[in-house]
C-alpha positions in Angstrom: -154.7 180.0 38.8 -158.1 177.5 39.3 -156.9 173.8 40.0 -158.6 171.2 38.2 -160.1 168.2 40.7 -160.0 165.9 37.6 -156.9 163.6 38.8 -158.4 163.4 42.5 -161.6 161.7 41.1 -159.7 159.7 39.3 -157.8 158.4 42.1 -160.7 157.9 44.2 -162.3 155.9 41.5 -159.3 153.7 41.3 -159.4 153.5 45.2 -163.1 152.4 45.0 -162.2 149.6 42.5 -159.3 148.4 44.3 -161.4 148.1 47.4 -164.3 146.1 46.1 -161.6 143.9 44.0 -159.9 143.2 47.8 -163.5 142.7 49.4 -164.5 140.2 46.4 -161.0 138.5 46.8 -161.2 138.4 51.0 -164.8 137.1 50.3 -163.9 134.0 47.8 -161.0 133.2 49.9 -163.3 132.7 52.9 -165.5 130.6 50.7 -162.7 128.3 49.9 -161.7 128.0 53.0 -164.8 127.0 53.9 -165.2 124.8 51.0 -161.8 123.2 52.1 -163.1 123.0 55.8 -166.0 121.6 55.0 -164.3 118.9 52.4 -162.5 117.8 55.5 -165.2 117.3 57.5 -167.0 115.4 55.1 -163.7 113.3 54.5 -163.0 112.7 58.1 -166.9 111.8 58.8 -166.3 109.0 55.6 -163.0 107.8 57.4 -165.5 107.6 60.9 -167.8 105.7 58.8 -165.4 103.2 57.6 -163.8 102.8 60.8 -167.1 101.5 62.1 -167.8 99.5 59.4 -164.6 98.0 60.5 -164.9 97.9 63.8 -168.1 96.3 63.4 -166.5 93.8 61.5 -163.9 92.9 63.7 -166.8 92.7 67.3 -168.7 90.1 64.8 -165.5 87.9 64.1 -165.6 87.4 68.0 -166.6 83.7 69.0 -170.2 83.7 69.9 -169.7 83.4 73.7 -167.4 86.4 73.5 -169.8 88.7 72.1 -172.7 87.7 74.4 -170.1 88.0 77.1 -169.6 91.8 75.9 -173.2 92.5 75.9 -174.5 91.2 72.2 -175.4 92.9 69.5 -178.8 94.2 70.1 -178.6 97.2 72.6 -175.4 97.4 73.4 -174.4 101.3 74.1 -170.9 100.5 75.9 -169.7 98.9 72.3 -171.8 101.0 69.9 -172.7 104.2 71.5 -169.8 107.4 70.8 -167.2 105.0 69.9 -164.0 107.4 69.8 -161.5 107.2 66.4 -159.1 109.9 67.0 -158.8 113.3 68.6 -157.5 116.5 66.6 -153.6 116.9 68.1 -154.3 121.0 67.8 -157.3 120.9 69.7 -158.1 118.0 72.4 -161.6 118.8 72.7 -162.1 118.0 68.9 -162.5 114.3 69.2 -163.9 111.5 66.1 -166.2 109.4 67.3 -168.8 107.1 65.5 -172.0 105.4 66.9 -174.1 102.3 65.7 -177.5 103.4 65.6 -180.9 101.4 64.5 -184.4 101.1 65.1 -186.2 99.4 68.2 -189.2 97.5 66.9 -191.5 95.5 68.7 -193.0 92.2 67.9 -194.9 93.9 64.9 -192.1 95.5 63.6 -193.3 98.8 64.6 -190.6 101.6 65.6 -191.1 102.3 69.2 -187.5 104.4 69.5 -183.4 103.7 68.3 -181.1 101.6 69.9 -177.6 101.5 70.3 -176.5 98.0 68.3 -177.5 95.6 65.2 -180.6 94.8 63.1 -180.1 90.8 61.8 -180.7 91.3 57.9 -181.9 87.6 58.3 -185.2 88.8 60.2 -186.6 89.7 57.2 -187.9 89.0 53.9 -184.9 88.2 51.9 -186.1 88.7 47.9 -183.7 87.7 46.2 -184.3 83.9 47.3 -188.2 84.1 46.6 -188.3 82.3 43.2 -185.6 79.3 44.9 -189.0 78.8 47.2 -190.9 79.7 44.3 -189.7 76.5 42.3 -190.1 74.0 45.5 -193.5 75.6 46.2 -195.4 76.8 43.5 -197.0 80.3 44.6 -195.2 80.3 47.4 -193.3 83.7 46.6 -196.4 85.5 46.0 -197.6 84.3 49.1 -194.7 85.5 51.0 -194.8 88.8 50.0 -199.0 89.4 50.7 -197.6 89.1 54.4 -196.4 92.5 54.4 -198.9 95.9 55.2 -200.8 96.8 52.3 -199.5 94.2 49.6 -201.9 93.4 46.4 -202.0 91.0 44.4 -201.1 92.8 41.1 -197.9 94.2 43.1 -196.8 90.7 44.6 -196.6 89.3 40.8 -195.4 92.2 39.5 -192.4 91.5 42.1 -192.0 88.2 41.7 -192.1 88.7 37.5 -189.1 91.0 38.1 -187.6 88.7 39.9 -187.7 84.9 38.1 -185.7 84.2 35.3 -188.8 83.6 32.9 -191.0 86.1 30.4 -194.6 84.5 31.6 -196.6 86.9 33.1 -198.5 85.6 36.4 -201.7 86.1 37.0 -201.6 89.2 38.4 -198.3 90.3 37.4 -196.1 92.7 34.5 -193.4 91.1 32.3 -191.2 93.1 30.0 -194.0 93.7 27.2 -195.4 96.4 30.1 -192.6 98.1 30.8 -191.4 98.5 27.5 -194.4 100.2 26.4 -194.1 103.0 28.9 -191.8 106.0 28.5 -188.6 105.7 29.4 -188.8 102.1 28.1 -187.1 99.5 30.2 -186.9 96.0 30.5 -188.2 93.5 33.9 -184.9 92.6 35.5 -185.7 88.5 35.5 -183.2 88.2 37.6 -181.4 89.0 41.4 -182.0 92.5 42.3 -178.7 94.8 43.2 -180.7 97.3 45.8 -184.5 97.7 47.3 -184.3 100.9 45.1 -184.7 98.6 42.1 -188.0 97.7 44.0 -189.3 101.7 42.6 -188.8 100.5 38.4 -191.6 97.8 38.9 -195.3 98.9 38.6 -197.5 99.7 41.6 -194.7 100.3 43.9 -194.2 104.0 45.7 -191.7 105.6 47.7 -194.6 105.7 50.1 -194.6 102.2 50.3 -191.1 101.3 49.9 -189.9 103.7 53.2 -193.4 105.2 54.6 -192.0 108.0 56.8 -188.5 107.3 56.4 -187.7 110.8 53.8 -184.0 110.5 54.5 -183.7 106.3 54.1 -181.5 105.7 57.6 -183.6 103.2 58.5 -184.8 105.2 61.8 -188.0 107.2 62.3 -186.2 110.6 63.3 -188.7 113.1 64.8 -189.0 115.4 62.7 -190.0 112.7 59.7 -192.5 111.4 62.9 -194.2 114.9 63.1 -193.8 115.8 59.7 -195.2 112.2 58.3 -197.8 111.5 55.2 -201.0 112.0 56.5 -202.0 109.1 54.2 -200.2 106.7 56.5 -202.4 105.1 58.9 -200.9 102.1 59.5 -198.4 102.2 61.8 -196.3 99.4 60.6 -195.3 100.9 57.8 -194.3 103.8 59.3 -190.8 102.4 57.8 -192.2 101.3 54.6 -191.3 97.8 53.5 -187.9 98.2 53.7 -188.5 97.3 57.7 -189.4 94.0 56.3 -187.3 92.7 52.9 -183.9 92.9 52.3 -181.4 91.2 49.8 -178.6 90.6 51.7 -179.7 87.8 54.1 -177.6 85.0 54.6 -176.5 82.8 58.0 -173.1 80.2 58.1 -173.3 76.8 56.7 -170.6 75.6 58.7 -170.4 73.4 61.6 -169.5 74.7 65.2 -165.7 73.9 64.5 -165.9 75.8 61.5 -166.3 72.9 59.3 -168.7 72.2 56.3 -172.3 70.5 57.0 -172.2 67.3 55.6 -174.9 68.0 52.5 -177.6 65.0 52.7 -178.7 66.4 49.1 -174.7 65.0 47.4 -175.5 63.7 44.1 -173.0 60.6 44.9 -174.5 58.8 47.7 -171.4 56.7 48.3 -169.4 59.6 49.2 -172.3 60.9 51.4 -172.3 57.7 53.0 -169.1 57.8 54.0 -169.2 61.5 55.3 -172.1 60.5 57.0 -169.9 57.3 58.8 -167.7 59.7 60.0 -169.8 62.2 61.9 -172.8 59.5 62.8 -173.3 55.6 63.9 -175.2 53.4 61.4 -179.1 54.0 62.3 -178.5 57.9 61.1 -176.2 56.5 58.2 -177.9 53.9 56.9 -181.6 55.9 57.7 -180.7 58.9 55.1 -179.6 56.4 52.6 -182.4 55.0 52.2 -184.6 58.2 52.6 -182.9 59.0 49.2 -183.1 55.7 47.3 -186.4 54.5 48.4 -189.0 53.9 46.3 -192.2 54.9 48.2 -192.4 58.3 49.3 -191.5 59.0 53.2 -194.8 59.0 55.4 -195.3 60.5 58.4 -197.0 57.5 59.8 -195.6 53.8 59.5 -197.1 51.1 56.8 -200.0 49.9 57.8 -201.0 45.5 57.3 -200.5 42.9 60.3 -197.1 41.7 58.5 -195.6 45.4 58.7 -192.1 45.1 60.6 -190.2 47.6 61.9 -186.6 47.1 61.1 -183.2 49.2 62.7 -181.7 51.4 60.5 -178.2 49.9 61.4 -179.3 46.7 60.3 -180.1 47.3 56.6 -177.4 46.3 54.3 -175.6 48.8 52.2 -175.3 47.7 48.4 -174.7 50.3 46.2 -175.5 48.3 43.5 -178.9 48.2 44.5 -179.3 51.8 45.7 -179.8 54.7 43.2 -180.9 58.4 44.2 -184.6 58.9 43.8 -185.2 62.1 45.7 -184.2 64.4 47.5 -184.6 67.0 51.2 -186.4 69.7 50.7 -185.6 70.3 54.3 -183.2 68.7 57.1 -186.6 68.9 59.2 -188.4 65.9 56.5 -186.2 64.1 59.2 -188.4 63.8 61.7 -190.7 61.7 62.6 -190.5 60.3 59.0 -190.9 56.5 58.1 -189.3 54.7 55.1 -190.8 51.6 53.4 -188.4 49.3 52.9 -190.3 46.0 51.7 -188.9 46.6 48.1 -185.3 45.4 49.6 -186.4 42.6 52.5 -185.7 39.2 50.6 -188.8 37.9 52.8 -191.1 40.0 51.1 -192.8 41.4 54.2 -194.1 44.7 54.7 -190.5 46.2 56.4 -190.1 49.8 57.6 -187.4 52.1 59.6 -188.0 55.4 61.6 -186.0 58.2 61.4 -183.8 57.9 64.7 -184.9 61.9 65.0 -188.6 61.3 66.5 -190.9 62.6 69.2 -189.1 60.5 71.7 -185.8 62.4 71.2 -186.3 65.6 69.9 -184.3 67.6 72.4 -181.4 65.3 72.0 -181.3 64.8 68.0 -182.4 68.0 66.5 -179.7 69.8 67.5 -177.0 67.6 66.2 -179.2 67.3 63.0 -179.3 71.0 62.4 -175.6 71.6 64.0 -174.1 69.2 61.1 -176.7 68.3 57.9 -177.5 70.2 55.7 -179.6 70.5 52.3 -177.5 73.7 50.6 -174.2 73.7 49.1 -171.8 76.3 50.0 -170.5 78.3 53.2 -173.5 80.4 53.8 -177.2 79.7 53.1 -179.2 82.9 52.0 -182.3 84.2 52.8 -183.7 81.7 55.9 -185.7 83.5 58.0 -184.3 83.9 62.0 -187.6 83.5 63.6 -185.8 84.5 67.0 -186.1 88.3 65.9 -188.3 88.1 62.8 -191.0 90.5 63.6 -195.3 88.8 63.1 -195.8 90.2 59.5 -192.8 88.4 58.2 -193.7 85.3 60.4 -197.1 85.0 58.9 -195.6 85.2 55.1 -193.7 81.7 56.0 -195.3 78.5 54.3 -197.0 76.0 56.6 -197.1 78.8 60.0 -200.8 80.1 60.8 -201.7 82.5 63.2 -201.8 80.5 66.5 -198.1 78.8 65.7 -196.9 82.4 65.5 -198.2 83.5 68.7 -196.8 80.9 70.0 -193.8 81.7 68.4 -193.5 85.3 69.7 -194.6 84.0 73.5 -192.3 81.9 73.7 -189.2 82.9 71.9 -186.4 84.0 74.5 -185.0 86.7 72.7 -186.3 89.8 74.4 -185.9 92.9 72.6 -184.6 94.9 75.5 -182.1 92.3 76.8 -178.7 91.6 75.2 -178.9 88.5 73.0 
C-alpha cells in the first residue's frame, strides 16, 4: 500500500533545528573566545602599562648625572622607544613591549610632532597652588591664569572661586549660590581640585577649551584629531587646549644635594634656625638672616641714606635673643639679594648702622647657588607648584608676577635647554 512521508518531515525538521542549535552554539563559543582573547589583551596591555609606569619610576630614581649620562629624559628613544616586557613562550614573534610617548612643543607650547621621553609637570601652571600666591599677592591668581590663549575674566574668577577656601564671589567670578541654582545643582569645590576634568563643573569652561583638538585626552595631537580638528580653533596654541599648560600635580625636591632637608629661614623659633644656620654657614650669612627677620624697618634694596649711615659686617652684630623677636618673614629665598637691613635700632651709638646681604651683585655666581642649594622658605620634602622656567613654554612665562615681555625673551634666548637635545 501508499507510504505516508509524515515521519521523514519530521526528521528533517528535527535535523534543521539541531543544525541551527549547533551553528548558534559554534557561533557564541567563537564569541567567547574572542571575548576571552580580547580580555587578555586588554589585561596584558594594563600589565605593559604598569610596567612602564614602573620602569619609569625606577630611570627617575637614577642620580642626576646617571640619567643625563643615559641620554635624559626629554627625547630619549633608546630608553623610552619599544621598550620590551616579555615575549609569548608559544609564539616568539609575539613580544610586550611598551613606549613613552609625549608631545614636542616649541617655545609657545605649540605641538610641532611626539617624542620619545618626559613632559616636566612643573613647566606648567600648577592650580592647585594659585590661591597660596593668591594670599601673598592679592590678584595674583587671576592674573596667572589670563596668561593662557583665550582666558576671560569672568572664567579666571570663576576658577579661582572654585578653588579658595572662601564663599565671596570675585569680581568677575561664580560662588556656590550659581551653581546651585542650575540643574543638576552642585556646590563650588573651595578647595584643591582631584583632576583637570573638575575644571568642566565651573561655568564658562568647554571641552574645547580644556583639550582643543585633543578628542581622545593622550596629551598628543594624533593626525587624525589634526585633520579632523574644530574648525573653530584658530589659534594654534590651543591646539591641546589648556591642559598643555595647567596641571595639579607639580611639585620639585626640597632637599639638599645630599638628600638632606633645606634649612627653612621662615622657622618660627629663630634660635633653632640660628643654630642650623651655624652649621651650614659662617657668621655674615648667620647673623645677616637673623636680623632680616627681627628687624624693625623693612629690608630696602638700597642702603640708608644720612652722612652718619655706617655699614656694619654681618659677623659682627651680636646675637641676644633677648633682644631679637620675629617680625617678618621670606616671601622668597631671592628677598636675599641685594637686600640691606637697618640696624640703628640695636647700635648703642645711636648712628645710622646698616648690613648687606653677603648675596649681592658682586657675588652672584658664587652665592646664589649655595643659597638656593640649601635655604629655603617651605616646609616639607617637596615644594608644589614652582614654575621650571628651563622648559616652561612663553604663555606660562608671561602669567608669572614681576616677568614682562622682554625678561621672557630673554628667558627663552638664553635658556640652555634645547628642546631637541637631551637635558
Amino acid at each position: 500500500g501508499q507510504r505516508h512521508g509524515s515521519l521523514l518531515l519530521i526528521v528533517l525538521v528535527a535535523v534543521v533545528i539541531l543544525s541551527l542549535a549547533v551553528y548558534t552554539f559554534t557561533g557564541l563559543m567563537q564569541v567567547e573566545e574572542e571575548a576571552t582573547r580580547l580580555q587578555t589583551r586588554r589585561l596584558q596591555a594594563k600589565y605593559l602599562a604598569d610596567s612602564g609606569l614602573d620602569y619609569t619610576r625606577l630611570y627617575l630614581s637614577n642620580s642626576e648625572a646617571t640619567i643625563r649620562a643615559k641620554g635624559g629624559r626629554w627625547q630619549n628613544p633608546t630608553i623610552f622607544q619599544g621598550v620590551p616586557v616579555a615575549t609569548d613562550v608559544n609564539d616568539p614573534g609575539l613580544i610586550g613591549a611598551f613606549s613613552i610617548i609625549t608631545s614636542s612643543l616649541d617655545d609657545q607650547g605649540i605641538p610641532t610632532s611626539s617624542r620619545f621621553g618626559l613632559t616636566d609637570e612643573s613647566s606648567k601652571i600648577n592650580l592647585n597652588t594659585l590661591p597660596f600666591s593668591d594670599a601673598l599677592q592679592p590678584g595674583s591668581g587671576s592674573q596667572i591664569l589670563m596668561a593662557l590663549p583665550e582666558m576671560t575674566e569672568d572664567i579666571a574668577d570663576a576658577i579661582m572661586d572654585w578653588l579658595d577656601a572662601d564663599d565671596e564671589t570675585r569680581p568677575f567670578g561664580a560662588e556656590a549660590g550659581y551653581y546651585e541654582g542650575g540643574s543638576p545643582a552642585y556646590s563650588a569645590k573651595n578647595g584643591p581640585m582631584d583632576s583637570l576634568d573638575e575644571l568642566l563643573l565651573i561655568r564658562g569652561v568647554t571641552p574645547q577649551l580644556l583639550f582643543g583638538l585633543d578628542t581622545n585626552r593622550n596629551g598628543i595631537l594624533d593626525p587624525d584629531e589634526a585633520t579632523i580638528g574644530d574648525v573653530s580653533i584658530n589659534d594654534s596654541e590651543m591646539y591641546l587646549g589648556w591642559s598643555n599648560f595647567i596641571t595639579l600635580y607639580s611639585k620639585e625636591s626640597n632637599l639638599t644635594a645630599e638628600g638632606l632637608p633645606r634649612i627653612n629661614v621662615n622657622a618660627d623659633d629663630i634660635e633653632q634656625l640660628y643654630d642650623d644656620l651655624k652649621s651650614s654657614f659662617d657668621d655674615e650669612w648667620a647673623n645677616f638672616i637673623i636680623y632680616y627677620r627681627c628687624g624693625a624697618e623693612e629690608p630696602g634694596p638700597v642702603p640708608p641714606a644720612g652722612e652718619s649711615a655706617v655699614q656694619v659686617d654681618p659677623s659682627l652684630l651680636p646675637i641676644d635673643f633677648s633682644q631679637l623677636q620675629s617680625r617678618r618673614k621670606f616671601n622668597s629665598i631671592l628677598d636675599l639679594m641685594d637686600a640691606y637691613i637697618d640696624t640703628s635700632e640695636f647700635d648703642e651709638e645711636n648712628l645710622i648702622s646698616y648690613i648687606q646681604s653677603p648675596v649681592n651683585g658682586s657675588n652672584l655666581g658664587s652665592t646664589i647657588p649655595t643659597m638656593m642649594g640649601s635655604l629655603t622658605t617651605y616646609e616639607g620634602a617637596t615644594i608644589p607648584g614652582r614654575i621650571n622656567i628651563m622648559q616652561a613654554p612663553r604663555r606660562v612665562l608671561m602669567g608669572i608676577p614681576g616677568l614682562d615681555e622682554e625678561t621672557v625673551d630673554d628667558i627663552i634666548n638664553k635658556r640652555e635647554f634645547e628642546l631637541d637635545q637631551p637635558d
